[in-house]
C-alpha positions, 0 to 999 in steps of 0.5 A, spaced: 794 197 071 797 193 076 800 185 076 799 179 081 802 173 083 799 167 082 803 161 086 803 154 088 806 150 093 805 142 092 808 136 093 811 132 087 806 125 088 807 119 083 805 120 076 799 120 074 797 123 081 795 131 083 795 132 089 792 139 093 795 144 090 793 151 093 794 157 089 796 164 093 794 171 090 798 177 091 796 182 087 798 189 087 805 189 083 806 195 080 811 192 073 811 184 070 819 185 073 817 187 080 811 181 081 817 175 077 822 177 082 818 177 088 815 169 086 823 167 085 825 170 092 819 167 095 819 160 091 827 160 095 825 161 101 818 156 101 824 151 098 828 153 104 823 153 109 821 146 106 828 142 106 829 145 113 822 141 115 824 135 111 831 135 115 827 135 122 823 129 120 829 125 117 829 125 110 834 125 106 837 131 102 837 127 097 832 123 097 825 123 092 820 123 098 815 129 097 819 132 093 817 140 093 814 143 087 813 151 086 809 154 080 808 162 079 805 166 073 804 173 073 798 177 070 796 183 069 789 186 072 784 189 067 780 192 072 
């Protein structure tokens, strides 16, 4: 059995509103521990990558506009 990553990168709207929230499927982890640090080591570099576009558009570091969210499970596969 093997684990798989399931992630998603959205942007934060106003309460009460979901926006698109596309989920990426990485299978092919071999342990629980293996599949969670790839998730955290990909989510920092989406968060990365993310500031690095909201920099060349102008916006604030610390500002609230599309605030960037990532979520990660990982699951075993029973095939």
């Amino acid at each position: 059995m093997d684990w798989v990553l399931v992630l998603t990168f959205h942007l934060l709207g106003p309460q009460g509103e979901i926006r698109d929230i596309g989920p990426n499927i990485l299978p092919g982890f071999a342990t629980e521990a293996t599949c969670s640090s790839a998730a955290n080591s990909i989510a920092e570099s989406l968060l990365r990558l993310e500031g690095k576009a909201r920099e060349r558009q102008g916006i604030a570091r610390n500002s609230d506009k599309s605030i960037p969210a990532v979520n990660y499970e990982c699951f075993q596969n029973w095939r």
